[in-house]
N, C-alpha and C positions, 0 to 999 in steps of 0.2 A: 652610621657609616655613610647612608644617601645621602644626609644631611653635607658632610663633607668633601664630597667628590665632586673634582671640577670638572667630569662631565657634564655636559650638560648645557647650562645657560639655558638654550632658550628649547631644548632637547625634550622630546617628550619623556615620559617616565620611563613605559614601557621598551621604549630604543635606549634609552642610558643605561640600563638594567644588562639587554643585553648586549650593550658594547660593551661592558665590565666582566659579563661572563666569558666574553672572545678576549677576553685577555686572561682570563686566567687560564682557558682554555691553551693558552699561546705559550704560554709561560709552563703549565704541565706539560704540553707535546714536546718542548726545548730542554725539559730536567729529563726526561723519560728518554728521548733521543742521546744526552749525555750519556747515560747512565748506561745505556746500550754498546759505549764506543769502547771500553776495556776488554769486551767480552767479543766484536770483531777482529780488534788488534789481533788479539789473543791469536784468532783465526788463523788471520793471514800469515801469523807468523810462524804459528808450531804446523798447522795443517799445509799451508800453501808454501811455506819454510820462502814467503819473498823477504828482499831487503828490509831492515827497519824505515827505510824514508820512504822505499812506497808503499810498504803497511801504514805507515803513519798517514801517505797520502790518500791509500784508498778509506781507510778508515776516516776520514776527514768528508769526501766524497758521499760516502757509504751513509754517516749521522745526516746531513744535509739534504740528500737527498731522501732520508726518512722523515728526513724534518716537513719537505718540501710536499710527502704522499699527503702525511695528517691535513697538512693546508688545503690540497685539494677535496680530499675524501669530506672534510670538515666543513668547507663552503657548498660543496653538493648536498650534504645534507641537513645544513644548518642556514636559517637566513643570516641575509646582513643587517643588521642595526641601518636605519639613516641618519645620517648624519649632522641634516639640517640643523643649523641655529649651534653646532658644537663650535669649540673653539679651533684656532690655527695647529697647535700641535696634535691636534685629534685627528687633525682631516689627515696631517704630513704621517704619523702614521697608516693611515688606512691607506693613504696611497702606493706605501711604501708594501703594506703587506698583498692589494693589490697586483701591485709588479711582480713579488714572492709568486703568485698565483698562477700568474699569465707566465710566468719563466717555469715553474717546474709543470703544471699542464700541457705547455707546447712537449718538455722532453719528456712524458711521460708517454706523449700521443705519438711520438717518436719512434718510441722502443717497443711501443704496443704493436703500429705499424711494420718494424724491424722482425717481430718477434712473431707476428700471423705471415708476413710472407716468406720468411723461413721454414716456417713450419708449412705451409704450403708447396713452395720450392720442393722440401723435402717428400712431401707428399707425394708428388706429379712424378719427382725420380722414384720413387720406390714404386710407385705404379707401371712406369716405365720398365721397370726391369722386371718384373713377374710377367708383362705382356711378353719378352722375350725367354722367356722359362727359368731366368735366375730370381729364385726365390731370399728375400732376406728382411729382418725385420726394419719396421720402419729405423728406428737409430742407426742401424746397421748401413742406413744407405751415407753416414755422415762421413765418412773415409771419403766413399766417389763423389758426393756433394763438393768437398773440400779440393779433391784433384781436378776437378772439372772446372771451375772458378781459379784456380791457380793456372791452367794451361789455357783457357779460353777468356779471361779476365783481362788481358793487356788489349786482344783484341776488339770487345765490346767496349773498353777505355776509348779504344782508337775511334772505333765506329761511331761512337757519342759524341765525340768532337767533331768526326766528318761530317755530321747530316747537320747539322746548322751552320757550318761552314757552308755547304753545297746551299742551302737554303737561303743563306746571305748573299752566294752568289750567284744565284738568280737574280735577287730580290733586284741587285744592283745591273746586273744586264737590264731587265726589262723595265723598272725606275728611276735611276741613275740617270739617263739621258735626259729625261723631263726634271728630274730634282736639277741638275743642274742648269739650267735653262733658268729658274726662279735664283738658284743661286750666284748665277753669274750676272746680276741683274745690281746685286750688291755690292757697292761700292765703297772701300774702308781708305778714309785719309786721316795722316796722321801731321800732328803741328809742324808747317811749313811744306805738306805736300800740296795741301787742297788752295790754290791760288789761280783763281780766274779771272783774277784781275781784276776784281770787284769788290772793295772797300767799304763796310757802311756810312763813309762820306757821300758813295756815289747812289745811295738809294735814296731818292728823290720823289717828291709827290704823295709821299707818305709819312709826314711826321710824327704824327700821332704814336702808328702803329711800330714805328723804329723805334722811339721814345721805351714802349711799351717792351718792347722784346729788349735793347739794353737795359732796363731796368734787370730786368729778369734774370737775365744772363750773368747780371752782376749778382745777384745773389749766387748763381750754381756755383760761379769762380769762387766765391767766398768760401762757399762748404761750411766746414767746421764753424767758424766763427759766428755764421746767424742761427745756427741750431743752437749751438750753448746760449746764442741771447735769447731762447725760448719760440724762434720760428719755424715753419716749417715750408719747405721754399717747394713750390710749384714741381708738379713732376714732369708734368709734359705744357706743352704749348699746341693748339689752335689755329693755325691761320686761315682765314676765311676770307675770299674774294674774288670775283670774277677772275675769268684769264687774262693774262696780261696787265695784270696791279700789280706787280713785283716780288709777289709772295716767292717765287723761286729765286729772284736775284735776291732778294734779303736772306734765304736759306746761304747762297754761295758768298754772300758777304760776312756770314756768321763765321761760316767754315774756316774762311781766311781770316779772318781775326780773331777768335773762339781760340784758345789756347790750350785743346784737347783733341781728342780725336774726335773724329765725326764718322757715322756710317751713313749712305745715303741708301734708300730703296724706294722704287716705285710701287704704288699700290696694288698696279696689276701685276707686280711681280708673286705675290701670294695666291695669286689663282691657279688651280691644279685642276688633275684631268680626272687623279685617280683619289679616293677620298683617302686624309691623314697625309697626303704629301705637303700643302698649305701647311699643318702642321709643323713637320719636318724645315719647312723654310722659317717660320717662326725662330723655331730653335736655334738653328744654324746661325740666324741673327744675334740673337742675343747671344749665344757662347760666345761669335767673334768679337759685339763689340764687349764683353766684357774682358774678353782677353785684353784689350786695347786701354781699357780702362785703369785694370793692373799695371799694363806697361806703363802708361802715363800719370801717374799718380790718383786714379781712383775714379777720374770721370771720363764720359765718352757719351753723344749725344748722339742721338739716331732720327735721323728726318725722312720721314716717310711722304713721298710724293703725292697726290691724287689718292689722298690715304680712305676717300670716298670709296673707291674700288673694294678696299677691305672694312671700312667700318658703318656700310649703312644697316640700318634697320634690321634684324635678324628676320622679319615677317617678309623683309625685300627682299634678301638672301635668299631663300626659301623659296621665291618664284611666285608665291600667292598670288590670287588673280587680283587683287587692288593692290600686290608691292607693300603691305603695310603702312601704304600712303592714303592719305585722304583725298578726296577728289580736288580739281582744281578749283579756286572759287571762279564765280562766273569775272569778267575785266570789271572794275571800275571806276577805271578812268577810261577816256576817250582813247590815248594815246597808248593802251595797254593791247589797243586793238586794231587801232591802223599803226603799221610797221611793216613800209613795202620796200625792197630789195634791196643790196645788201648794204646800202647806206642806212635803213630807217628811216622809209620817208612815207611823211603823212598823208599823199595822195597814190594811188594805182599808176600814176605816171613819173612820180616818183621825182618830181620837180620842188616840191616845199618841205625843208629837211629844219624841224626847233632843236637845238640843243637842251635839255633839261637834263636832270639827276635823273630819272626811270628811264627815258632816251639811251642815256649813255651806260645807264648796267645792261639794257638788254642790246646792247650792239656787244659789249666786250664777254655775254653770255652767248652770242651769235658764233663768237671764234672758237668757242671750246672746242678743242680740239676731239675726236673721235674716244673711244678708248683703244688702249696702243695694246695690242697682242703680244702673249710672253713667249708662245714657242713662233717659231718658223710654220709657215703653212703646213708644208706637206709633213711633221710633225702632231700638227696640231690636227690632222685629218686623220692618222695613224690613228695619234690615243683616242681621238674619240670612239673610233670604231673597237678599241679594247675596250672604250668604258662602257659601250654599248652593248658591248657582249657580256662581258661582266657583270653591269649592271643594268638589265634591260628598263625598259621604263623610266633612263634615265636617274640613276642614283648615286652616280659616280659626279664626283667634284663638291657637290654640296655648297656651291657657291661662295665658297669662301667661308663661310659660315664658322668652319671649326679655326677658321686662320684666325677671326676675331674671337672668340672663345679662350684660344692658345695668348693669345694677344695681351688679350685682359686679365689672364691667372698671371702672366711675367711681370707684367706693370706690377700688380697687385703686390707679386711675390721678392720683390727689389728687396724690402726690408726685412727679409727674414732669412737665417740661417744658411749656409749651404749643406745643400741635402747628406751627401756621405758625412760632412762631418756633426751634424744632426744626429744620423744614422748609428755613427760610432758610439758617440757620447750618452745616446741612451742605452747602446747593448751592454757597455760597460757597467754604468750604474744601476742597469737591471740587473748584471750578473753577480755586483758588488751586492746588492740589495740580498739577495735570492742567499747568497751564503751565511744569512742567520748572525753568523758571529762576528760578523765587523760591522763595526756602529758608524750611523751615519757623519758625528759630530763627537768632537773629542776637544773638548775646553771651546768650545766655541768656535772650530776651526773643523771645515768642512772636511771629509775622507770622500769625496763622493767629485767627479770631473765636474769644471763649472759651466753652463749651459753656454752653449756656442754662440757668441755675436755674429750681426751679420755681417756681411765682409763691409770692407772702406769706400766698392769702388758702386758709384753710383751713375747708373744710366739717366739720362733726362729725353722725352723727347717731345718730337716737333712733326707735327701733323698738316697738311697744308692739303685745300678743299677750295673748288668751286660751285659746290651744291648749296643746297637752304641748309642749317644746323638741324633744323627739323626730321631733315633727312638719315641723319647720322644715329646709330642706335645709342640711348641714352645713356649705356656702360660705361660705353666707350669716353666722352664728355663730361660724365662728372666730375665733382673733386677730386685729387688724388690721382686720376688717369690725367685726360687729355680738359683739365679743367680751367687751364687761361684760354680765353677766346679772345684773336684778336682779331678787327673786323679792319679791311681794304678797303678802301673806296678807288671808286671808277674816278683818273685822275681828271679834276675841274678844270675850268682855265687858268686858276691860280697854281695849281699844283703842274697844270703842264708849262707855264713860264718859268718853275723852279727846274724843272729834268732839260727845258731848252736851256740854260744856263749851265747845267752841267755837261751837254754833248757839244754846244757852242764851243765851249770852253777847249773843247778837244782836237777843234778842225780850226784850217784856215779860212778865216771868211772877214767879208769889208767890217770897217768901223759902222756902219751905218745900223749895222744889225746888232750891234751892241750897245744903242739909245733904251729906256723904257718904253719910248712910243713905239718902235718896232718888236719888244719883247712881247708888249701886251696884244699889239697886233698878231704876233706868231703863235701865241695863247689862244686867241680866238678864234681865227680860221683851221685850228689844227682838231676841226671837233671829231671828239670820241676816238681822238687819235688814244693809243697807250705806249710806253717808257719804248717797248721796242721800232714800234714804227717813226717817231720821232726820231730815235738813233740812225733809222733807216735812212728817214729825208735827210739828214745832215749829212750823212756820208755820200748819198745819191746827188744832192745839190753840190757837193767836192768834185765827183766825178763830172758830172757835166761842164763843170766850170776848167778843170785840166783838157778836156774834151777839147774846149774852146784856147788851150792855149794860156788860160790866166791860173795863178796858184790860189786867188781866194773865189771864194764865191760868194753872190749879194741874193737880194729880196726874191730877183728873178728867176735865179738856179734852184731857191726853194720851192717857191710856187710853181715849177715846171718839174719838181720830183714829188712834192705833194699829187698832182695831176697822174703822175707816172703808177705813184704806187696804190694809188686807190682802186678799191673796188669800183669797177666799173670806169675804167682808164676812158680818158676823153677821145674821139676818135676823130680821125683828120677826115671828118665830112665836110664837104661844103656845101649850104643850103643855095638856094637860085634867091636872087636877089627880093623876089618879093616874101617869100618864104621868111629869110633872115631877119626881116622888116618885122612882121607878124608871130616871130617867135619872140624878136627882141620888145615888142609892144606888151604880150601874155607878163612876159616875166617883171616887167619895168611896173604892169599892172598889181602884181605881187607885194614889189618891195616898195611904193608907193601907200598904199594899202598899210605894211607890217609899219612902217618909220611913222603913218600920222598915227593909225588906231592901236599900237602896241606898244605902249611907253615903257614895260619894263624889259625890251628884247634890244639886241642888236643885231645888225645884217654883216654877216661873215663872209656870204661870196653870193656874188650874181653873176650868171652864165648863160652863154647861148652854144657854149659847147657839147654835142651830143658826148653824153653817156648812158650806157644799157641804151634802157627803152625811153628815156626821156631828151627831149631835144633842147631842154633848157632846165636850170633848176635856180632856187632862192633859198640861202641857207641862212639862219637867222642864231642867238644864243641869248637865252637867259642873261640879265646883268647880276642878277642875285635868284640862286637857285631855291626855291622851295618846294610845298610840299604840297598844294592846295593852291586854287584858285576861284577870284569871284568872278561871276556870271558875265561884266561888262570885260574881264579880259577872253572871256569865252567868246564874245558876242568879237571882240577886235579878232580872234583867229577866225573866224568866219569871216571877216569883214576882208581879211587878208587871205584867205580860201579863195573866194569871190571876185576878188579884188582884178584876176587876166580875165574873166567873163566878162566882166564890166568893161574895161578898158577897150578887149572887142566891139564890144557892141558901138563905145564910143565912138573908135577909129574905122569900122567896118559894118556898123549898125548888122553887124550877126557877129554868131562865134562861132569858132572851127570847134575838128571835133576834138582840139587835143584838150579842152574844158571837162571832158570825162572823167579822168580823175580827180579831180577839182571839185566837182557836183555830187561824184562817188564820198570824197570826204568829210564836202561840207553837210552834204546828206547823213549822214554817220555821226557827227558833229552834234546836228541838232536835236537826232533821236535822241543822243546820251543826257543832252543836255533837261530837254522835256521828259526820259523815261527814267531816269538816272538820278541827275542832279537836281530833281526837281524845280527846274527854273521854268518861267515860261517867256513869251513873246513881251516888249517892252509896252510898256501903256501908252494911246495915243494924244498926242499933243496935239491939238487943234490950234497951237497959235495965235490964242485970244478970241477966238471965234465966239460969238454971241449967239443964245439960244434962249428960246422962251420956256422952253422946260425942259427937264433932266431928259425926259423919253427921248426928244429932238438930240440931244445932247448925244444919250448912248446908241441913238438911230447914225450919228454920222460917225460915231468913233469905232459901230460894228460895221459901219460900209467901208472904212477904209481896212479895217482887221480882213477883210474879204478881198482887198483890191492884193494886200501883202499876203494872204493867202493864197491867190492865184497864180501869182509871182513863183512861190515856194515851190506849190504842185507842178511847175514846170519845171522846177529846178532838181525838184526830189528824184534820184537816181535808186534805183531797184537794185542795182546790184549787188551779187553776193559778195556776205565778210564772211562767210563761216569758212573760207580756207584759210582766215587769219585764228579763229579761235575755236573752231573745232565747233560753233553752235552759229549761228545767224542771229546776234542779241538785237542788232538796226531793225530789223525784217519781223521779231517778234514783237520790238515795241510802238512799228510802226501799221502793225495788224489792229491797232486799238485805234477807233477811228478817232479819239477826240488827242490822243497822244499826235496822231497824224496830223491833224489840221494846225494844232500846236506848234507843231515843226516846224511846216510851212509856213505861217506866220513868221516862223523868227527868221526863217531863211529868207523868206521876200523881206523884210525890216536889213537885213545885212547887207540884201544882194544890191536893197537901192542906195542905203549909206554906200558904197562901193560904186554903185551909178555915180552918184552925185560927186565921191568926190575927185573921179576922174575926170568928169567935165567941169568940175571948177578948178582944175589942177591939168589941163590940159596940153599946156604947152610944154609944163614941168615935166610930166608923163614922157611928152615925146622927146624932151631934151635925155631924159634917164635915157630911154629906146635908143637914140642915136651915137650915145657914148658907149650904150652896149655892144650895137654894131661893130663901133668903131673898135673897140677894144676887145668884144667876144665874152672876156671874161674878166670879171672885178674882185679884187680880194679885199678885205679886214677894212683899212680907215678908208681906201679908194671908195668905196662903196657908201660908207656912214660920210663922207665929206661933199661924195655927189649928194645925195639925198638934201642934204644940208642945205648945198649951194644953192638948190633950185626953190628953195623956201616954198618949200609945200605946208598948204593950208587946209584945215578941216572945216567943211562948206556947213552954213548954215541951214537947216533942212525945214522947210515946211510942206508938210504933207499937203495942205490945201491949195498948194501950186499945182495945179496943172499937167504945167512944164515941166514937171519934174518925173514925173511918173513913164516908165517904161512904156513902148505901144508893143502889145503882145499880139 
């Protein structure tokens, strides 16, 4: 007989054995439970004289439920077989008999419980009445038991209703005000409400990343169609980028053309005072948008703003003393460390402003705005004083913590069932299971409800961040959540001549500004501008131009709304004539400097117009942005650092004191350069100088390494960087003496190429100077055409001139 039985397979002896004896076992309790139901009938009918259909039903009841003791009584006492290595129909019974298990033990624990507080109840009244001298036996009290629950019965009805009523409404006095504050936060539009007038034609300077989200979006429209081709399409989306890259106009572009509903929420709208309210706004999200979902045929897309607020790091949430961040690394680059006011500029005086790719992400990480508060002040100063009382030590809010928790089970849970009808479909078929005599399958044709699909309507969503992704806790960003990353870039020059094309397009303005040479030109001087400040000058250069009486406006109305809206607005100082002379000399010293020694830059604007603290500035941009540079374009930013000291010294044989920031960066400059980038001072060219031997040789090329040495040490500026980086990196690598002397070196080799090639370029110098005057300030080609016209030359240098050398 073991020979035969398809228990088994891969089933040890011992458990095959006795899963064969649980069923005969099964099978006896089932014949012996029959065999019992004549002899109930019988019961209910001669004895209890009830109807024949509810003798039949309690007798029905009555077998099943004896069926249902032996199961329990018999797994208490008996183990289970395991089941491992059995086959498919072996498990589908056990599971089945299982369920049998768990349905009549819950009602056994039922009636047990029914039947000790009864008898208890009964107890406490019969005590009751002997304490006041009526004596009776305990059953005896089941009359007053019965009359007391009959006349008092409607009333505890009522009262059991009322205290979670009252309970609810508190809950909503003292909560409600703050739930709704996050809730009202939430914004649901439905196809053809959400229009701001923003097209994805009109999102500009991001190709890549609009490419990237149309893609996308095409599949959610899809639906059905690329799941039956066997994919499975993105749930959420990503957007990653400084402020001001578009990531919000591409959301309101979505919405307007997106042919679903959309919910919009801020991320600090999930922030709560009292802990589980985050929660509750979770919720309340997802129920409305999937209501919208239903409405609309199944989809609805939720864009969660500054979704940083809710989903960083759980260890950051948390408040830990590191945030569950890593420490910063120390700068690496020069330029990661000088970034002085609110332009980004590379000296303390804030006059030499490079355009580069790390330049222009940390000016548009500059404007991040604050984090925006969800309740009202004097709200938000109320609850905390509840949550402080409540929870002293601060334990109320939780930081969001549980919003992202909540967050992540909803994403998670999109494809799966809904809950009540989950809930149903298994009580039934427990209940169906548990009655013993209806089989699960009859010809191959289930008796049993079919497991619930999940519903049709499917949320997608859309996350959008101006932090590092590092920052964001990893749940949240994997697959299956928020698992498309799409990365912003801070808009270049090519991308800002795409967005001038599209707000040009919108205003009245001359023909002249709609050549290439003026587009590329409005590209260039427009550095670290983003999509909104552009829109700004267009419209700003309109007004000026109706100001004046004309309906369009030209080059002039731009460059006089550029000036208006920047940080650090230019101000209507007048210098005294010799002043004007000597600032316009510094600067002309500059961009003289950047046009011979910096071949791969251009010069965007030259100024003698005070703004903030600086009384003149030289803007310059990358022609081709990278990532890395070598030593001799280090050595031309020096050269053009240097470049107003020199020109003083030329025109004035000294330099004022506005050189300080100038000395401060070039100083800063060359530690990076010697502590950092490992470079050092250039090797010295004698010129063909003859020597009768090597010693003679490296005796005259270490006397001039000392003459540019001395040079340097005068130049080396002390000043502090550590209020740029939280450490003083110049100041520690300039504590090492041979690091030090290294500096100086390159600084005195910079500061005289910068000598020299002012006074061989000296009338050129002063022709720049006088046009500066004259005009104050230079934009885009005015600027690269003077430089041009004055055919500046890079002087031939021999150190063993003389003549050449500084008198210190």
């Amino acid at each position: 007989m073991e020979g035969t039985s398809n228990i088994g397979g891969g089933m040890r002896p011992e458990h095959a054995a006795l899963a064969r004896e649980w069923k005969r076992l099964s099978r006896a309790a089932t014949f012996v439970a029959v065999l019992t139901s004549p002899a109930l009938l019988l019961t209910f009918l001669t004895v209890n004289h009830w109807p024949l259909g509810w003798a039949l039903l309690a007798t029905f009841f009555g077998v099943v439920a004896f069926r249902g003791l032996i199961d329990v009584v018999a797994h208490w006492l008996i183990p289970r077989p395991s089941l491992w290595g059995s086959d498919e129909a072996e498990r589908h019974e056990d599971a089945i008999a299982r369920r049998r298990r768990w349905f009549w033990r819950g009602k056994f624990r039922t009636a047990m419980f029914l039947v000790v507080f009864s008898f208890l109840a009964l107890v406490a009244l019969n005590l009751i009445l002997r304490i006041f001298g009526q004596k009776a036996g305990l059953f005896g009290t089941l009359p007053l038991l019965r009359d007391l629950l009959a006349s008092a019965g409607p009333q505890l009805i009522f009262l059991m209703l009322q205290l979670p009523l009252f309970l609810l409404f508190n809950f909503l006095i003292l909560f409600a005000p703050l739930l709704a504050f996050g809730i009202m936060q939430m914004k649901a539009y439905e196809p053809g409400d959400a229009d701001w007038g923003v097209h994805l034609d009109d999102v500009r300077g991001q190709k890549e990343p609009k490419q990237d989200v149309e893609r996308v979006i095409t599949l959610w429209q899809s639906g059905d169609d690329f799941r039956k081709a066997g994919g499975k399409p993105e749930r959420g989306l990503l957007l990653i980028g400084a402020p001001g890259t578009g990531k919000t106009m591409l959301s309101k572009a979505i919405a307007t053309s997106f042919n679903s509903p959309i919910m919009t929420m801020p991320g600090s709208g999930f922030a709560a005072t009292f802990i589980g309210m985050d929660v509750a706004t979770v919720l309340v999200l997802l129920w409305r948008a999937k209501r919208l979902a239903r409405k609309w045929g199944g989809q609805c897309m939720i864009f969660i703003d500054e979704i940083d607020a809710v989903g960083m790091r759980r260890q950051a949430l948390s408040g830990g003393a590191a945030g569950g961040m890593a420490p910063l690394p120390p700068p690496q680059r020069f330029e990661d460390l000088a970034f002085w006011g609110p332009m980004g500029a590379l000296t303390s005086s804030q006059d030499l402003i490079l355009e580069t790719r790390s330049w222009r992400d940390r000016m548009f990480a500059n404007r991040a705005p604050g984090p925006r508060p969800v309740y009202p002040p004097a709200i938000d100063r109320a609850g905390q004083r509840i949550a402080d009382f409540i929870f002293p030590g601060g334990m109320g809010g939780m930081g969001g913590g549980l919003a992202l928790n909540q967050l992540l089970v909803q994403m998670d849970g999109m494809d799966n069932p809904p809950f009540f009808r989950k809930l149903f479909t298994k009580r039934v078929n427990t209940f169906l299971d548990a009655m013993y005599v209806i089989p699960s399958k009859i010809r191959g044709r289930s008796l049993r409800l079919p497991p619930p699909r999940p519903r049709r309507e499917q949320l997608y969503f859309i996350g959008a961040t101006n932090v590092p992704i590092e920052a964001l806790d990893p749940a949240l960003i994997r697959p299956g959540r928020l698992g498309r990353h799409i990365w912003f870039r801070t808009p270049t020059a090519n991308d800002r001549k795409d967005i001038f094309d599209l707000y040009l397009g919108k205003v009245a303005h001359e023909g002249d500004l709609d050549s290439d040479k003026r587009r590329d030109e409005l590209a260039r001087i427009t550095n670290g501008y983003s999509p909104a400040m552009i829109e700004q000058v267009c419209s700003m250069a309109l007004t000026y131009a109706h100001s004046d009486g004309r309906s369009e406006f030209g080059w002039g109305d731009i460059v006089e709304a550029m000036t208006t809206i920047e940080s650090g607005t230019a101000q209507g100082i007048e210098y005294v004539a010799e002043e004007t002379r000597a600032v316009a000399i510094h600067e002309a010293g500059h961009a003289v400097a950047s046009h011979v020694y910096m071949h791969d830059v251009l010069s965007t604007r030259l100024s003698i117009r005070k703004r903030g603290g600086s009384l003149g500035h030289h803007q310059a941009i990358e022609k081709e942005e990278r990532f890395s540079s070598w030593r001799h374009e280090e050595v031309g930013k020096l050269v053009w650092t240097l470049g107003a000291m020199a020109a003083e010294h030329v025109f004035y044989g000294e330099n004022s004191a506005g050189v300080s920031g100038d000395v401060q960066s070039a100083t800063g400059r060359a530690a990076f350069m010697v502590g950092v980038y490992a470079m050092g001072p250039e090797p010295i060219d004698l010129n063909g100088a003859r020597f009768e031997t090597e010693e003679e040789r490296q005796e005259a090329e270490e006397e001039i390494m000392q003459r540019f040495e001395k040079i340097g040490l005068r130049i080396i500026n002390r000043a502090d960087f550590s209020s740029m980086s939280g450490t003083d990196v110049v100041a520690s690598i300039l504590r090492d003496r041979v690091k030090k002397d290294a500096a100086a070196r390159i600084l005195g080799q910079a500061y005289l190429t910068a000598l020299c090639l002012v006074r061989h370029n000296r009338q050129q110098t002063l022709r720049v100077a006088d046009a500066l005057v004259e005009r104050k300030e230079l934009h885009g080609d005015e600027v690269v055409e003077l430089l041009d016209r004055v055919a500046l030359e890079a002087p031939a240098i021999d150190v063993t001139d003389e003549t050449i050398w500084p008198k210190l």
